[in-house]
C-alpha positions in Angstrom: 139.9 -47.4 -229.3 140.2 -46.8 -225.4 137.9 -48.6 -223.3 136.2 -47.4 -220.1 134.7 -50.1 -217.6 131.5 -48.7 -215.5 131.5 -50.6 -212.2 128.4 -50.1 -209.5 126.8 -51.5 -206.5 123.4 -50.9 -205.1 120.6 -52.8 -203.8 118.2 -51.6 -206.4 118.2 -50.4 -210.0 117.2 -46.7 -209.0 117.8 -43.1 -210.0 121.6 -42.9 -209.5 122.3 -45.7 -212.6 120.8 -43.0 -215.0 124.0 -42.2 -215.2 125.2 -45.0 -216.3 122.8 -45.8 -218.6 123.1 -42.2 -220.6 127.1 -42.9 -220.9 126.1 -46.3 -222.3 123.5 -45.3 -224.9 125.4 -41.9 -225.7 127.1 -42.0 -229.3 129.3 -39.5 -229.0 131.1 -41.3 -226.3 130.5 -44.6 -228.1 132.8 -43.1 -231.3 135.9 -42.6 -229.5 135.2 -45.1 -226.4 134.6 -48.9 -225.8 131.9 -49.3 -223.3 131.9 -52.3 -220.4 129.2 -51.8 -218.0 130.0 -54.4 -215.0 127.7 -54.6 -211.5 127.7 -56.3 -208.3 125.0 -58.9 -208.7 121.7 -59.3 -206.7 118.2 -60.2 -207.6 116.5 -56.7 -207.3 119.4 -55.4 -209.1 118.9 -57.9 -211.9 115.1 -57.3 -212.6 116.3 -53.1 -213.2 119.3 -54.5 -215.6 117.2 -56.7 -217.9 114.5 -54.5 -218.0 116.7 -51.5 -219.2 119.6 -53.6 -220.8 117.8 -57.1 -221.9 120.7 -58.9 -223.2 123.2 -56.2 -224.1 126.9 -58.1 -224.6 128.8 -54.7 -222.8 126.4 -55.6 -219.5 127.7 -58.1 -217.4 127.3 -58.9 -213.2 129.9 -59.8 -211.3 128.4 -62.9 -209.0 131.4 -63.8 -206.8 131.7 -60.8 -205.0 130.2 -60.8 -201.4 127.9 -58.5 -199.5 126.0 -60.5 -196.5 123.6 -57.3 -196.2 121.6 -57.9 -200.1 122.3 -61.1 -200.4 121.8 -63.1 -197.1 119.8 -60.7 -195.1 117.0 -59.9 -196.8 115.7 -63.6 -197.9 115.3 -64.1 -194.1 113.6 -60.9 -193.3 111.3 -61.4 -196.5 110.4 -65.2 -195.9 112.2 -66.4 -199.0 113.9 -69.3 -197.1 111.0 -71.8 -196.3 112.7 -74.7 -193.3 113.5 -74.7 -190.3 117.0 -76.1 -191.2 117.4 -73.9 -194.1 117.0 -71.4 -192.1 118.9 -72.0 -189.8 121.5 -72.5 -192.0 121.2 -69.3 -194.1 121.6 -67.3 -190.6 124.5 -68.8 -190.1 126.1 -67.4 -193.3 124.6 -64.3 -192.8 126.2 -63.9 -189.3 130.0 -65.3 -190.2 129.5 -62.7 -193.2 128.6 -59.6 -190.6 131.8 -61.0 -188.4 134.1 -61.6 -191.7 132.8 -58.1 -193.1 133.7 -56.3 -189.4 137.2 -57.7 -189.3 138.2 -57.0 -192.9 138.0 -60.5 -194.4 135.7 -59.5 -196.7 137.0 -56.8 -198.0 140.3 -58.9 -198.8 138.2 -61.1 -200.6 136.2 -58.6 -202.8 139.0 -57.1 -203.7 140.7 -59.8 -205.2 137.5 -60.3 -207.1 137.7 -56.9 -208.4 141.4 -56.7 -209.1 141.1 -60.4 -211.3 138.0 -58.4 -212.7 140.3 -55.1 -214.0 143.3 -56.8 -214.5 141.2 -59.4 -217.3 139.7 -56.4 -218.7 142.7 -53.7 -218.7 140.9 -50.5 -219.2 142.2 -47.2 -219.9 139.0 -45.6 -217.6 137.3 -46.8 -214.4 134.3 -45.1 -213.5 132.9 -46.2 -210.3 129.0 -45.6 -210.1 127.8 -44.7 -206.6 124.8 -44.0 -204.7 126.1 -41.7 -201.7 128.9 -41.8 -200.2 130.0 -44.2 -198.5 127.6 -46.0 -199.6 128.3 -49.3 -201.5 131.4 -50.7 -199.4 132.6 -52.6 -202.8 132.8 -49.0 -204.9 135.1 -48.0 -202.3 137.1 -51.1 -202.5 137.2 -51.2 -206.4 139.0 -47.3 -206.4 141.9 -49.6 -204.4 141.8 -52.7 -206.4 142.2 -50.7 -209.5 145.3 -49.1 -208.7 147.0 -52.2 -207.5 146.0 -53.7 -211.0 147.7 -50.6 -212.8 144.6 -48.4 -213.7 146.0 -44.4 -213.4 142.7 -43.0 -214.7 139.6 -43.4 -212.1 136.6 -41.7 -211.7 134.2 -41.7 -208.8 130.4 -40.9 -209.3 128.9 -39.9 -206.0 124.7 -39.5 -206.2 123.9 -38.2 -203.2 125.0 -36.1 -200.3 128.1 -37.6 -198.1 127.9 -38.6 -194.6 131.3 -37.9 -192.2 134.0 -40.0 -191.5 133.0 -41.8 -188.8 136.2 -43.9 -187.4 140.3 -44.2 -188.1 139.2 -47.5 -190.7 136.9 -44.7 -192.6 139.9 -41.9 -192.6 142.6 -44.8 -194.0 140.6 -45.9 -196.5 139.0 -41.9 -197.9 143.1 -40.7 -197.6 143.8 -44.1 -200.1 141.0 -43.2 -202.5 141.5 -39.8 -202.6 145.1 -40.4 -203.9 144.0 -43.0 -206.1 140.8 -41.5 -208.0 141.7 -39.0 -210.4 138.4 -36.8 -210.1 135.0 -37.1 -207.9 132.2 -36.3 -210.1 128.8 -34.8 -208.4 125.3 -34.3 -209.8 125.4 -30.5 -208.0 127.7 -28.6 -206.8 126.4 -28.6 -203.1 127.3 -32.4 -202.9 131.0 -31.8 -204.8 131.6 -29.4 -202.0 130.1 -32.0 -198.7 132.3 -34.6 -200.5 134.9 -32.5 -200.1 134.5 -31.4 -196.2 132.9 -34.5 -195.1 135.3 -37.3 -196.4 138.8 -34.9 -196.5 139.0 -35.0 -200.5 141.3 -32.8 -202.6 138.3 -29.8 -203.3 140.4 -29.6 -206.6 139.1 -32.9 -207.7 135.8 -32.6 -206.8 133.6 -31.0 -209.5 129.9 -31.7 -210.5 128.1 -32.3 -213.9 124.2 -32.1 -213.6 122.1 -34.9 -213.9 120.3 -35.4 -217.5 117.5 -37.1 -219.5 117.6 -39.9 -222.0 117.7 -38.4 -225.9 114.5 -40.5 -226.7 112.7 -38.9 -223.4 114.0 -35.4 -224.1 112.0 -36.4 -227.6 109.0 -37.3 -226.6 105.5 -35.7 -226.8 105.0 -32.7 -223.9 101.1 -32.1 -224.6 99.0 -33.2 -221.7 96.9 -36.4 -222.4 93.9 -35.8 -220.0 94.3 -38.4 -218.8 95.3 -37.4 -214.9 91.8 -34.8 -214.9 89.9 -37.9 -216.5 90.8 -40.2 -213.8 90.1 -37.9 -211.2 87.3 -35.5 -212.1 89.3 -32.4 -212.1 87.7 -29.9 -214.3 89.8 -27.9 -216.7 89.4 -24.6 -214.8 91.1 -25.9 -211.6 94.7 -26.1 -211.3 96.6 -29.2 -211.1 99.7 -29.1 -208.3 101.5 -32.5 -208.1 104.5 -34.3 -206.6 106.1 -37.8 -207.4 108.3 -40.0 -205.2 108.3 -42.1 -202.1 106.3 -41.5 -199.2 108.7 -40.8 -196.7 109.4 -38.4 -194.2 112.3 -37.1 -195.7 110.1 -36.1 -199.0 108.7 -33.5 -196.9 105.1 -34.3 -198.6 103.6 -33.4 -194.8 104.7 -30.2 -195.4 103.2 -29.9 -198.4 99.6 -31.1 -197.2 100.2 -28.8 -194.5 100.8 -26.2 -196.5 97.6 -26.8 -198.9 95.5 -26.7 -195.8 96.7 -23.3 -195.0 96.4 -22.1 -198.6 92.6 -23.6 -198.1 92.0 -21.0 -195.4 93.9 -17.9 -197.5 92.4 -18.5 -200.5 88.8 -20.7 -199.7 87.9 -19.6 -203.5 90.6 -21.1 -205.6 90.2 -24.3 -207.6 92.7 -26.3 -207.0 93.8 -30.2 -206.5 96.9 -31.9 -205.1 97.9 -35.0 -206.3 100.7 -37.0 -205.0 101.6 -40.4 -206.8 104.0 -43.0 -204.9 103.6 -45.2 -202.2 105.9 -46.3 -199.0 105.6 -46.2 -195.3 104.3 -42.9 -194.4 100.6 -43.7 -196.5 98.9 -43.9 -193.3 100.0 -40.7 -191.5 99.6 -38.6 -194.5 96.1 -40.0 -195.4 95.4 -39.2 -191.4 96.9 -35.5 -192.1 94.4 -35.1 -194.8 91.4 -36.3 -192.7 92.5 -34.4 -189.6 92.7 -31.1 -192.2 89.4 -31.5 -193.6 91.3 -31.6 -197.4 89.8 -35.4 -198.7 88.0 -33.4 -201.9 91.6 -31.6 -202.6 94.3 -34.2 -201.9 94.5 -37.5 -203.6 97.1 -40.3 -203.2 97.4 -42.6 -206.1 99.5 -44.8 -205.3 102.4 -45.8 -208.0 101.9 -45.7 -211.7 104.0 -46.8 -213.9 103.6 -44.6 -216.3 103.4 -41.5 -214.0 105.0 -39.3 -216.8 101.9 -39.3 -218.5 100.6 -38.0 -215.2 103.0 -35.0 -214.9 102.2 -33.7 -218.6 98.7 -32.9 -217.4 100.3 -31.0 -214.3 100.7 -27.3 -213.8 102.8 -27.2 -211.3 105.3 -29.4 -209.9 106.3 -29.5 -206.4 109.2 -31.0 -204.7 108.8 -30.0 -200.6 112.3 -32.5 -199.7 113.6 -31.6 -196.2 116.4 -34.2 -196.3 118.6 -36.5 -198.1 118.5 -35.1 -201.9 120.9 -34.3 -204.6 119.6 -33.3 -207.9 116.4 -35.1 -208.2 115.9 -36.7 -211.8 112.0 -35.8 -211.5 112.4 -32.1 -211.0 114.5 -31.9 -214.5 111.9 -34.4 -215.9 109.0 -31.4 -215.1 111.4 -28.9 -216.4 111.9 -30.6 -219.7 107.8 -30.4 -219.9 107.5 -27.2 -219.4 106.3 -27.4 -215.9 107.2 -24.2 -213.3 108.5 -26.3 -210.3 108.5 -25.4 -206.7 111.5 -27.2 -204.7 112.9 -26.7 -201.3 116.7 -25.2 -200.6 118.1 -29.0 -200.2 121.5 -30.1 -201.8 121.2 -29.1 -205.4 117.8 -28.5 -205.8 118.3 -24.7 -205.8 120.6 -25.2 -208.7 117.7 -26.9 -211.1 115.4 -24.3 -210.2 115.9 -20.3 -211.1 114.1 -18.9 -208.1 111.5 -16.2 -209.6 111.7 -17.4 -213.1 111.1 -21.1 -213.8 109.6 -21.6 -210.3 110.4 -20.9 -206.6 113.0 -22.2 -204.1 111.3 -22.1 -200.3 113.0 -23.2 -197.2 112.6 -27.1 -196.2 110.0 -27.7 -193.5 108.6 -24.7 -193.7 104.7 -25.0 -195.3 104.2 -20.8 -194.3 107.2 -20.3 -197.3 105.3 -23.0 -199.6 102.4 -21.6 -199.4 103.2 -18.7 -200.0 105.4 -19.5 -203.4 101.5 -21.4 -204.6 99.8 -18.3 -203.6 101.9 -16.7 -206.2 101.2 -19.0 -209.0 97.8 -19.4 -208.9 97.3 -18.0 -212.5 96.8 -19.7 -215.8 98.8 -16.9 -217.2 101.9 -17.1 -215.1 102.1 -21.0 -214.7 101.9 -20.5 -219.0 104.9 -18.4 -218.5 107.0 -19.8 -216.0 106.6 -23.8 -217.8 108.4 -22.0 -220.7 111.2 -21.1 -218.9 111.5 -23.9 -217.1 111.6 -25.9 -220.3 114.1 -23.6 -221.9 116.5 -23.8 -218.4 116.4 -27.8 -219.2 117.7 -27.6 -222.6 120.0 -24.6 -221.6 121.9 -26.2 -218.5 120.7 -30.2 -218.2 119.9 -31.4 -222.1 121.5 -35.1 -222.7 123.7 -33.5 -225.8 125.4 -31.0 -223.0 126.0 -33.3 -220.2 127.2 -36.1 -222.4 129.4 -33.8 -224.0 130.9 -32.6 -220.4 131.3 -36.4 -219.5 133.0 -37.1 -223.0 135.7 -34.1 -222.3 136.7 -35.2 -218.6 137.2 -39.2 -221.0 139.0 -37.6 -223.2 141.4 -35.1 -220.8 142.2 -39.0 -218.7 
C-alpha cells in the first residue's frame, strides 16, 4: 500500500485544515492509501488537533521545528511569561530567532528537521497543506527538503489567494518549488490562476478542486430548529437574512448594514431581520453603524456560537458581502448544502459556489446599491423556497464529499 504524508503549518486549526481532515477520514482514499497526517507544533494548533483528532496514531506534531513568530512572540504580547528575567530572557530568543530567520539560519535548520522527518517516513506522496501563499515559511521549505530526501511526487495545497513575489530570495525559492512540486492544487479556479501570475508557476500545474463538507455533516438534519427566531423574537412571517464569520473589515459586513439601511428606506414595509454571528475587532464600529442608521430593532450581533449551524438552518437567506482576501469560503457551501439561496460578492471563488440568478446572486464587493438590490429581489417566501432547492442540489452536483474525494483520490492515484 502507498503511503501519502500530509504536512501543514499554521497558527490556528482553521478552515484551510478541512482539507486535511476530509482526505483523512475519506475511505475511498483510505483503501488504496496509508495516511500520516504530520504538523508544525504550537499550542493553538494543538487545542484544533485534539479536538478533531483526540489520539489518532496517523496524527503526529513535529516539535523541533522553529518559527520565532507562534512560538516566542505571542507569549510576550499575551502576558504568558510572568518575570522580569523571564522575560527578558524570552525576548531575547525571540529577537536572535527574527535575526537567524532574516539571514537564512533558520531555514537551514528546519529543513534538516523536515528532510530527517521524510527520509524516516519514505512516502510515495507529500502533500503540503497551506493557508495562502506564501504563507507558512516551513510549507515552502518542506517542497525543498522533500526532494533532496528523494520524494518525486509532491503536492502543494494553497487556501487562499497569493500575494507577489516580493524580492530575488522570494523568486529563488518559487523557481525551486515550482520544479520540485508536481501539481498546485486550489480551492477555485480564480486562486489556481493568481498562483499562477503572482508566484511565476507552470499554469499547467496549477488546477483547483472545490472545497467540500464532511460525509457525517452532508448527513445531518436540514429542518430548522427554531431555535434562532426563539432566541430573538423574530416571528415566522419575517424573513431571516444572516452572515457568519469574523468581524473584520475585509468581511465587508459594513456593507451589508449599509445596505439594510437602504433597503429600510425602499421597502419601509417588509419584515425583515439581520443577524450576524461572530465576533473580532470591528464589534464596535459596526454596532456604531447600526445606531448611526437607526436599524437596532433589525440588526443583531450575537456574538460567537458554537453551534452556529443550528443558527443557519433557521435562515432564509445567507449572505456573504467579502470585499477582500477570500477563496472559496467553507460557510457559503455549508448554506448551500441546507438549502439556503446565498448572496456572495464577485471575490476569488465565490462566484464559482454561487449560480448567479439561480441558487442566489453574485453583486460586486463594496457596493451596498448592488446588495440591496439582489435582497430586494428575494424578498418572497416563494422564491427563497425555490432558490434553497437549487442551491442544495448545486452542493451535491459540484462540491459533495463523495465527488471531491474522488477528484483528490485520481490526482493519488495518476502520482
Amino acid at each position: 500500500m502507498r503511503k501519502v504524508l500530509i504536512y501543514s503549518d499554521c497558527f490556528v486549526y482553521s478552515g484551510s485544515e478541512n482539507v486535511i481532515e476530509n482526505i483523512l477520514r475519506s475511505e475511498e482514499i483510505q483503501e488504496e492509501f496509508l495516511l500520516n497526517f504530520y504538523y508544525a507544533y504550537n499550542k493553538e494548533y494543538e487545542k484544533g488537533i485534539k479536538r478533531k483528532f483526540g489520539g489518532a496514531e496517523n496524527v503526529k506534531s513535529v516539535k523541533k521545528l522553529i518559527n520565532p513568530y507562534p512560538q516566542w512572540g505571542h507569549p510576550l504580547q499575551s502576558g504568558e511569561i510572568k518575570g522580569k528575567a523571564k522575560r527578558i530572557y524570552t525576548r531575547v530568543l525571540y529577537t536572535l530567532g527574527l535575526v537567524f530567520n532574516k539571514i537564512g539560519l533558520l531555514q537551514l535548520y528546519n529543513g534538516l528537521v523536515l528532510f530527517r522527518l521524510f527520509r524516516r517516513e519514505r512516502p510515495d506522496i507529500l502533500l503540503i497543506n497551506n493557508g495562502g501563499y506564501p504563507a507558512a515559511e516551513t510549507c515552502r521549505i518542506a517542497a525543498i527538503a522533500a526532494r533532496i530526501a528523494g520524494i518525486r511526487s509532491v503536492l502543494f495545497v494553497v487556501n487562499n489567494m497569493a500575494y507577489p513575489q516580493k524580492n530575488i530570495w522570494d523568486k529563488w525559492k518559487d523557481r525551486y518549488i515550482n520544479k520540485y512540486v508536481s501539481y498546485f492544487i486550489t480551492a477555485s479556479k480564480a486562486a489556481s490562476d493568481r498562483l499562477a501570475e503572482a508566484r511565476n508557476f507552470d499554469q499547467q500545474k496549477c488546477f483547483n478542486i472545490p472545497n467540500t463538507l464532511l460525509t457525517q455533516t452532508e448527513e445531518t438534519s436540514i429542518a430548522g430548529s427554531g431555535i434562532l427566531r426563539r432566541e430573538f423574537g423574530v416571528d415566522d412571517d419575517s424573513i431571516v437574512m444572516g452572515a457568519v464569520g469574523l468581524l473584520t473589515r475585509r468581511k465587508g459586513y459594513h456593507v451589508l448594514i449599509t445596505a439594510v439601511a437602504m433597503l429600510r428606506q425602499k421597502q419601509p414595509l417588509a419584515r425583515y431581520k439581520l443577524v450576524i454571528f461572530g465576533e473580532g475587532e470591528e464589534r464596535s464600529a459596526l454596532e456604531k453603524l447600526i445606531k448611526d442608521y437607526n436599524l437596532d430593532d433589525v440588526v443583531i450581533l450575537p456574538g460567537f456560537r458554537p453551534n452556529v449551524m443550528e443558527y443557519v438552518r433557521d435562515m432564509d437567506i445567507f449572505i456573504t458581502p467579502s470585499i477582500a482576501n477570500e477563496d472559496f469560503p467553507y460557510v457559503i457551501i455549508e448554506a448551500m448544502m441546507m438549502g439556503k439561496p446565498v448572496v456572495g460578492s464577485r471575490v476569488a471563488g465565490i462566484p464559482e459556489q454561487i449560480d448567479n440568478g439561480v441558487t442566489g446572486y453574485v453583486v460586486a464587493p463594496d457596493a451596498p446599491d448592488e446588495l440591496v438590490n439582489a435582497i430586494q429581489k428575494m424578498l418572497d417566501k416563494e422564491k427563497i423556497a425555490t432558490m434553497g432547492r437549487s442551491s442544495r442540489e448545486r452542493y451535491f452536483e459540484k462540491f459533495s464529499n463523495r465527488l471531491i474525494m474522488k477528484r483528490y483520490l485520481e490526482v493519488f492515484r495518476s502520482i
